[in-house]
FILO-765879 format. One record per residue (C-alpha): x negated, y, z. Coordinates in steps of 0.001 Angstrom, whole numbers, padded with zeros to 6 digits, always signed. Example, Ala and Ser with C-alpha at 12.3 -4.5 7.8 and 13.67 -1.06 7.14 Angstrom:
FILO-765879
-012300-004500+007800;-013670-001060+007140;
end
This chain:
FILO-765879
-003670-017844-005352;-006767-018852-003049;-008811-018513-005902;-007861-015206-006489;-008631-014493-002695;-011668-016273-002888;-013004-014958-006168;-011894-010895-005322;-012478-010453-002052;-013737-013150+000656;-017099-013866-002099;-019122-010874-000953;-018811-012224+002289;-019745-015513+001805;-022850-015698+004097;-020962-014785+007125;-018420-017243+006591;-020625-019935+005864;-022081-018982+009688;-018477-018474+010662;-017656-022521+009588;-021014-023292+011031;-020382-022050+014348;-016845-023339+014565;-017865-027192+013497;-019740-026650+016867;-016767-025506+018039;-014421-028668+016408;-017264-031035+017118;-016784-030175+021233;-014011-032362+021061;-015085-035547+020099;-018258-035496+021951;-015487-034760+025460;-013373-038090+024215;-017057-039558+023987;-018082-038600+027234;-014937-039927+028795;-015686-043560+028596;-018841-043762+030502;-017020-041434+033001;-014782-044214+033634;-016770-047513+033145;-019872-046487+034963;-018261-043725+037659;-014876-044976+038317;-014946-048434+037648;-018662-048965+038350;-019372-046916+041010;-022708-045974+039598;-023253-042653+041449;-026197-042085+039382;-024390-041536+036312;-022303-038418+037721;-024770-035972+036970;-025633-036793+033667;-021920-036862+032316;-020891-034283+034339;-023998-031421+032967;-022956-032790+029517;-018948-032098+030007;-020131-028805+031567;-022988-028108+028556;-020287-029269+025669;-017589-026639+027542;-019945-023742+027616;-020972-024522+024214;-017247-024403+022908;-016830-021124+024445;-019895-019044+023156;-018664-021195+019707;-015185-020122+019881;-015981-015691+020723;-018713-016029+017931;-016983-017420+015025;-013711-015245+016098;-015726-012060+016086;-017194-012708+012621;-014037-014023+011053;-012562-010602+012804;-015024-008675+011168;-014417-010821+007649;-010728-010368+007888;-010393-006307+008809;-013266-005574+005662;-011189-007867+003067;-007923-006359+004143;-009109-002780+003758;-010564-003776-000047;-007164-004982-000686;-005246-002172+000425;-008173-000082-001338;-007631-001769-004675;-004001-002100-004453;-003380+001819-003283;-005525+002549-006155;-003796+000913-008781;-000557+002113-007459;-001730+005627-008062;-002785+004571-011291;+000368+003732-012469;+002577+006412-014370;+005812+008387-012836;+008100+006181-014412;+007339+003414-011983;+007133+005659-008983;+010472+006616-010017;+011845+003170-010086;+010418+002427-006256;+010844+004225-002980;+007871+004819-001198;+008798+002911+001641;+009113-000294-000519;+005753+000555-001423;+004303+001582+001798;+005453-001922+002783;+003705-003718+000352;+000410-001895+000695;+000614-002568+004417;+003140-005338+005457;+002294-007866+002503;-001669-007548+003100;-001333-008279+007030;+000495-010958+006027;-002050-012620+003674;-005333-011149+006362;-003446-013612+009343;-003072-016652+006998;-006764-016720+005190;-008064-016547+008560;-006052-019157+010110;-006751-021653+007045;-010217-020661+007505;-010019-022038+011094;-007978-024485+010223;-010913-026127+007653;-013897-024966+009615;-012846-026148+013587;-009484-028239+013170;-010600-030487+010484;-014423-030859+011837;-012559-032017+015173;-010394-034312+013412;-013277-036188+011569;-014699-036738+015394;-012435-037652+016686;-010521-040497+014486;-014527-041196+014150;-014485-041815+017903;-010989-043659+017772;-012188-046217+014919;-015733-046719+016700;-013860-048070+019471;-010860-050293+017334;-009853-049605+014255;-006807-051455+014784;-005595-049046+017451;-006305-045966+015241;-004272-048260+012296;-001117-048249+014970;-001796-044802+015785;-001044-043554+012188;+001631-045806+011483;+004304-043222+011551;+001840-041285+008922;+004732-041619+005710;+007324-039938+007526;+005585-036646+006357;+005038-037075+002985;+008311-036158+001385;+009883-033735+003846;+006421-031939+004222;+007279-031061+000127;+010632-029836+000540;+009338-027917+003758;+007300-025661+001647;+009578-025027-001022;+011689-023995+001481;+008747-021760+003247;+008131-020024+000344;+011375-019009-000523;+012514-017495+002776;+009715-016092+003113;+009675-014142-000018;+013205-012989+000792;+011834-011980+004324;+009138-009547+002697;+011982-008001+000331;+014306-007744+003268;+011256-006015+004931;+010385-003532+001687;+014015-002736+002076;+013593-001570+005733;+010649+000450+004963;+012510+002394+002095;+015782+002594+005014;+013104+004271+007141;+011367+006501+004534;+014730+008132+003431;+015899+008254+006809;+013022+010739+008124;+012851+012264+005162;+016448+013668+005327;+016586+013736+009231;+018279+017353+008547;+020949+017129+006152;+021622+013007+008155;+022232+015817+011745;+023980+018519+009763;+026537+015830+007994;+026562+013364+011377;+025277+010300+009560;+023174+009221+013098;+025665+006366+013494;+026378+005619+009743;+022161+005003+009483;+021747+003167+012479;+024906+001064+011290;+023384+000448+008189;+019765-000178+009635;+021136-002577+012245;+022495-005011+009522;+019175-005012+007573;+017664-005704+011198;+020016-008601+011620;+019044-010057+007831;+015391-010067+008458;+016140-011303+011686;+018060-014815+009985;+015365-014433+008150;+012370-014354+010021;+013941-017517+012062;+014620-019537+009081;+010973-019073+008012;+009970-019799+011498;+012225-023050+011448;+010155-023887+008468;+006885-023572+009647;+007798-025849+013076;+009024-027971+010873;+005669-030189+009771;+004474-029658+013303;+007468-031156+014731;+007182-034296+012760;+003799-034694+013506;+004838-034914+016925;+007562-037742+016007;+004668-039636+014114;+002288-039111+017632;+004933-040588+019778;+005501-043759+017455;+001563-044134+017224;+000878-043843+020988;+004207-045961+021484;+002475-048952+019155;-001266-048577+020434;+000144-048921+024003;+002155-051543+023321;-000714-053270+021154;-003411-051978+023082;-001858-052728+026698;-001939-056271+026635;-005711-056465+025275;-006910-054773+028403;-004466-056980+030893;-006498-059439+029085;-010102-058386+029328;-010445-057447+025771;-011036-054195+026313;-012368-051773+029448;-010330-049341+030522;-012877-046474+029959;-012698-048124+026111;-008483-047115+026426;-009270-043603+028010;-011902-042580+025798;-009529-043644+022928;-006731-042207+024471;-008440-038838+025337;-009564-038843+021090;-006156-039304+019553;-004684-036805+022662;-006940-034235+021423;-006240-034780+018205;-002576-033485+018585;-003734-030051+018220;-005914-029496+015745;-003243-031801+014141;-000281-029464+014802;-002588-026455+013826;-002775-027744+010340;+000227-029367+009775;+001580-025546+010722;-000858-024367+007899;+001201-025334+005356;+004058-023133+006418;+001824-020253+006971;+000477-020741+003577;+003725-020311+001678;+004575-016923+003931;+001355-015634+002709;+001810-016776-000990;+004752-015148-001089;+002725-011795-000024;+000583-012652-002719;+003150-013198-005623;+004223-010044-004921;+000658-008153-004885;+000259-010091-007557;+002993-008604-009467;+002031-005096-008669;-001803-005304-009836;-000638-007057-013019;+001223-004346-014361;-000187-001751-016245;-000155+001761-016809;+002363+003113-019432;+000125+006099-020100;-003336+005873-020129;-006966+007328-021300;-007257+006166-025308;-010397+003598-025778;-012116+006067-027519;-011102+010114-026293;-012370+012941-028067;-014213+015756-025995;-011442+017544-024328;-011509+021716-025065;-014324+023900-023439;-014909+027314-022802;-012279+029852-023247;-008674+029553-021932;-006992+027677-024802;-003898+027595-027125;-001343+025325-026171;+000806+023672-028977;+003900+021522-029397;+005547+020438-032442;+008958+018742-032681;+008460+016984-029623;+011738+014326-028256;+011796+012867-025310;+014732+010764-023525;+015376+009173-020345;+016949+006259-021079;+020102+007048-023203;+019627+010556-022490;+017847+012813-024935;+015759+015772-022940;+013714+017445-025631;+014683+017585-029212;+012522+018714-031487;+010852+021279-029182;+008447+023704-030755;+006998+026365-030000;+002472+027932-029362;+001658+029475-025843;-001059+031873-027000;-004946+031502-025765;-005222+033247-022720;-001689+035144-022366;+001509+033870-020392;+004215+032220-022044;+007848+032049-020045;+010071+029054-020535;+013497+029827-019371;+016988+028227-019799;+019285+026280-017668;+019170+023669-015433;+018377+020834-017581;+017299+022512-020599;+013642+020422-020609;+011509+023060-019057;+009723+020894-016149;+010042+018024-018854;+007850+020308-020857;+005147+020363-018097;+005467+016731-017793;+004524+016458-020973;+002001+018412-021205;+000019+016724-018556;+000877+013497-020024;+003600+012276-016611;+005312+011409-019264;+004517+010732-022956;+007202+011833-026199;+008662+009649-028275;+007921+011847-030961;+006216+014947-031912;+003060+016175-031251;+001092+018207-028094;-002228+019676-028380;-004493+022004-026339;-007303+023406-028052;-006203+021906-031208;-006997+018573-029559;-004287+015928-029016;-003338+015364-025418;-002901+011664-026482;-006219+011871-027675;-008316+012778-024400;-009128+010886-021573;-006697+011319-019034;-008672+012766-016236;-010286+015524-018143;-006929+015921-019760;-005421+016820-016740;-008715+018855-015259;-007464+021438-017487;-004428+022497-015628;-003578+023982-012303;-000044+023806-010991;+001652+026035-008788;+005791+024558-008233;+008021+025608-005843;+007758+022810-003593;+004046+023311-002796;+002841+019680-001219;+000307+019512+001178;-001024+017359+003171;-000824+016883+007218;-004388+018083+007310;-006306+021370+008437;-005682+024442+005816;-009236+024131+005042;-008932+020500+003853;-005940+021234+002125;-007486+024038+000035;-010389+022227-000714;-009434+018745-001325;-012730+017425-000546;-014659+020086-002392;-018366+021460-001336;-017435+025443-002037;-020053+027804-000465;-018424+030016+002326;-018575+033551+000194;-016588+031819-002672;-014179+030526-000166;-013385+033711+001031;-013084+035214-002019;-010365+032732-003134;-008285+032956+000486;-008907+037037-000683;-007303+036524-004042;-004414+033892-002441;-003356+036256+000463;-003903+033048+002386;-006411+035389+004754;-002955+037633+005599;-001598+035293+007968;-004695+033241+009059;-004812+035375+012224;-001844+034695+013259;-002887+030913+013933;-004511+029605+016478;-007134+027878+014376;-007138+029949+011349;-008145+028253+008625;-008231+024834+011000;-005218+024976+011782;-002767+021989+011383;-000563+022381+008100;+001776+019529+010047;+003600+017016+008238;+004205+018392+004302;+003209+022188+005518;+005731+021931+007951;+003567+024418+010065;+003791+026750+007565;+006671+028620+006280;+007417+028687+002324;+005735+031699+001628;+002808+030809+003306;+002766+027002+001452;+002624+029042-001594;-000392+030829-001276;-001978+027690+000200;-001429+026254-003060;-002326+029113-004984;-005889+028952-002904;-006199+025327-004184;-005446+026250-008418;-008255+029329-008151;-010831+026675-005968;-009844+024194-009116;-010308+027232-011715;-008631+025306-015252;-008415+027080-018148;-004478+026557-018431;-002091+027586-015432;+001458+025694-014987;+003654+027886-012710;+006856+025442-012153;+009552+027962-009998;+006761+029276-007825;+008796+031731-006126;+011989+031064-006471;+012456+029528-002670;+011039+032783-001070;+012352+035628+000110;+011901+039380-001533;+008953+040339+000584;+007128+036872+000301;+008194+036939-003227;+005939+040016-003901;+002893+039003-001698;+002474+035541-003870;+003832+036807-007165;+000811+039021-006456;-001777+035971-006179;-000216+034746-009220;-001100+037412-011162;-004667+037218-010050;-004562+033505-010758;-003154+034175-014244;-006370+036546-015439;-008076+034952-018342;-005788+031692-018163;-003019+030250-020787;-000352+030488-018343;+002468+028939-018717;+006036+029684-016361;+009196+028519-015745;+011650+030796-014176;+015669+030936-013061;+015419+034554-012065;+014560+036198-014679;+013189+039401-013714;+010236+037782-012912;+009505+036552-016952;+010095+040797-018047;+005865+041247-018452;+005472+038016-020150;+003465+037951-023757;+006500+035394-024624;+009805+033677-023719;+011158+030878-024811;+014698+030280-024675;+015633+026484-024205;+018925+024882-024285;+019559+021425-024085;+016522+020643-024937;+015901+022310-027786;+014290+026156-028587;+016752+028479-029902;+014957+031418-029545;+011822+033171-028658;+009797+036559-027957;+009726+039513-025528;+012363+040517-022978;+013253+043737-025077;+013416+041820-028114;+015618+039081-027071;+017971+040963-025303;+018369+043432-028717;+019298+040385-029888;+021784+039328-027953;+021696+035857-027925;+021463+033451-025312;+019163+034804-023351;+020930+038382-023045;+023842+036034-021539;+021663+034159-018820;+019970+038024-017865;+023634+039292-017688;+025131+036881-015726;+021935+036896-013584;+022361+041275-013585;+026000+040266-012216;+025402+038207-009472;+022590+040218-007918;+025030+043459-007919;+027959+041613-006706;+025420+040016-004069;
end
């Protein structure tokens, strides 16, 4: 898992760590050169009362201490700067491959699962690298100088000191099998809290219309209290190694002063000899803990990376063929589907569908709910592929063109227009350089420069959080602005004004027919009466066409589409 780390994303950065693990070997090296420094402190100073020597050793403790501080801001400053630039490559690479991958999976995960591992599961692994990174480049360099001190004054004492050494072997391995389980449960628990969250503020209306404020908390409070066991098993975990590191300090000190005692009651050995090797393995207890912890820390951040792991190795159901052919130019072009079936699951959508929207005229789909129209649309821009049949544009198979181009032939204009919690500008333009005359053109065309003066901004005002700024009518033309800035040769219009009221209705079924000039337009529609001018209708019931042609002639005929348009004629005049 390191070596994916390593190979992906800490590599290009390899010159600033290898300065990073410079500076903090300064750092690590302080320590031993303190422990050093503490035997002549004694023997000559304290015990030999050679006043001379107090300026020496004391610049030296003073130079080594300033040293470890300018050591200790530079390396954390450049493993700072390391850290945030790897973390935003992973969260670049992993956003993009989510987006990658086809509806089917998005439909399988809430976005607050995923919004949790995009964010929560990368902080995760950023904290750990960086600790391990601190742990090998200060911890261990301190380590090596001091034991180096301890054995350069008796290797027997450091032998004592590490007596207690075996008692971490085996429990250290269960320790991290334990680790890394929790811990993995811990970042599910927290993907679950995320998706709580997400559905919680995304239905704060109906939850205050039906009451649910206490039935969501309730149910948020015992997530809260599983990631909470959670979280404190991990952390029991991680203490763990650290804690018997301690145990195997105590025993050592416990046998070197035992050992050690009676060879300086005899003269053996100075007491500056005992401080200076006392001061060493005293030191050592940190940069001991600190790594003994590592191995806790490592298995919270493997699990992070098992699961970004798992997300990056899965790929795309529907994707661009190895070799496309040149997707349609010029002219707005035929669309084409011929027995085309498609199921979710057990359930069959479309069955057999067939039917040609005409080069540059408008072809209404119509039915009932769940008759396959938006399935059709799906389809078409390849959301979804069919298990059978065949759809081409322009004569040319949508399996058979890359993807993007594929889809850079439609615009789509649904009812629930989704925009951003940008400016108006932005979300028109989408990151596009249009010159300012063609720009107001298109807000012209969308009736998007109606209401601009009733904001404060205009055209920079907010759009708030999903157009929540702006009312439906308003979202609509928005979007409209965005499929005549995008100008495709084929135009998808997915129950565009179905949510709006009579007078909105007429202002953006207005931009739509601008929109729909020299385009293969393609609509779905409940209310009929705005399908009457169409070049075609298809009829759809469950999933399959049973009829097809103009309003006139399919209500002559009397089939099912006379019975939706008199039902329909009923309701408004009883309305």
């Amino acid at each position: 898992m390191f070596r994916w780390l390593w190979g992906n994303y800490l590599r290009p950065h390899w010159p600033w760590l290898v300065l990073a693990l410079a500076i903090m070997a300064v750092e690590g090296s302080s320590l031993g050169l303190i422990s050093l420094l503490v035997q002549p402190m004694f023997d000559q100073i304290f015990v030999g009362g050679d006043s001379s020597a107090i300026w020496w050793v004391g610049l030296s403790i003073l130079a080594v201490f300033i040293a470890r501080g300018l050591a200790s801001m530079a390396h954390k400053i450049l493993l700072t700067r390391i850290a945030q630039r790897t973390a935003a490559a992973i969260r670049r690479d992993l956003l993009g491959h989510l987006m990658r991958l086809d509806s089917g999976f998005h439909q399988q995960r809430s976005p607050g699962e995923l919004i949790e591992r995009v964010q929560g599961d990368v902080v995760a692994i950023n904290t750990v690298w960086s600790t391990i990174i601190t742990g090998l480049g200060r911890d261990v360099v301190s380590l090596i100088w001091l034991f180096g001190v301890a054995l350069s004054i008796d290797w027997r004492w450091t032998a004592v000191t590490l007596i207690g050494a075996p008692l971490l072997v085996i429990p250290s391995f269960f320790v991290q099998k334990y680790v890394r389980r929790v811990s993995r449960r811990a970042r599910g628990i927290a993907s679950r809290m995320s998706q709580r969250l997400d559905e919680v503020f995304h239905g704060i209306n109906p939850i205050k219309l039906n009451s649910l404020e206490r039935y969501q908390s309730e149910r948020d409070a015992a997530l809260v209290d599983e990631r909470v066991r959670a979280e404190v098993q991990t952390a029991v975990g991680q203490s763990a190694i650290p804690a018997l590191l301690d145990v195997m300090s105590g025993i050592g000190f416990f046998g070197v002063l035992v050992y050690g005692g009676h060879e300086i009651i005899a003269g053996e050995k100075t007491v500056g000899e005992f401080m200076s090797f006392f001061t060493a393995i005293g030191l050592a207890f940190d940069p001991l803990r600190r790594l003994g912890a590592l191995s806790g820390k490592w298995q919270t951040a493997a699990a992070s990376i098992e699961r970004i792991l798992g997300l990056l190795s899965l790929a795309p159901a529907i994707d661009s063929p190895a070799r496309p052919r040149p997707a349609p130019t010029g002219d707005a072009p035929e669309v084409r589907l011929e027995g085309v079936e498609l199921a979710y699951g057990e359930m069959p959508v479309l069955r057999g569908v067939s039917f040609t929207a005409e080069a540059g005229r408008t072809t209404a789909l119509v039915g009932a709910s769940g008759a396959g129209k938006s399935t059709i649309f799906h389809v078409l821009t390849r959301l979804v592929d069919p298990s059978a049949g065949r759809v081409t544009v322009g004569g040319v198979s949508t399996d058979e063109m890359d993807l993007a181009e594929l889809r850079g032939l439609f615009s789509v204009v649904s009812q629930d227009a989704a925009l951003f919690d940008e400016t108006l500008r932005e979300n028109i333009l989408l990151g596009r350089d249009v010159g300012a005359a063609h720009l107001d053109h298109v807000l012209e065309a969308a009736h998007v420069a109606d209401f601009l003066p009733n904001l404060a901004d205009g055209l920079d005002s907010p759009a708030g959080p999903r157009g929540s700024n702006l009312s439906g009518g308003q979202r609509q033309r928005v979007a409209i602005a965005r499929a005549l800035l995008r100008d495709t040769p084929v135009l998808l219009l997915d129950e565009a004004t179905s949510a709006l009221d009579t007078k909105s209705e007429q202002v953006v079924q207005d931009a739509l027919d601008r929109l729909s000039k020299g385009r293969t337009t393609l609509v779905i529609a409940h209310r009929l009466s705005t399908v009457r001018s169409a070049d075609k209708i298809v009829v759809l019931d469950r999933g399959r066409v049973v009829d097809e042609g103009r309003h006139e002639e399919l209500l002559a005929r009397g089939g099912l589409y006379a019975e939706l348009h008199r039902l329909q004629f009923q309701h408004a005049r009883h309305g």
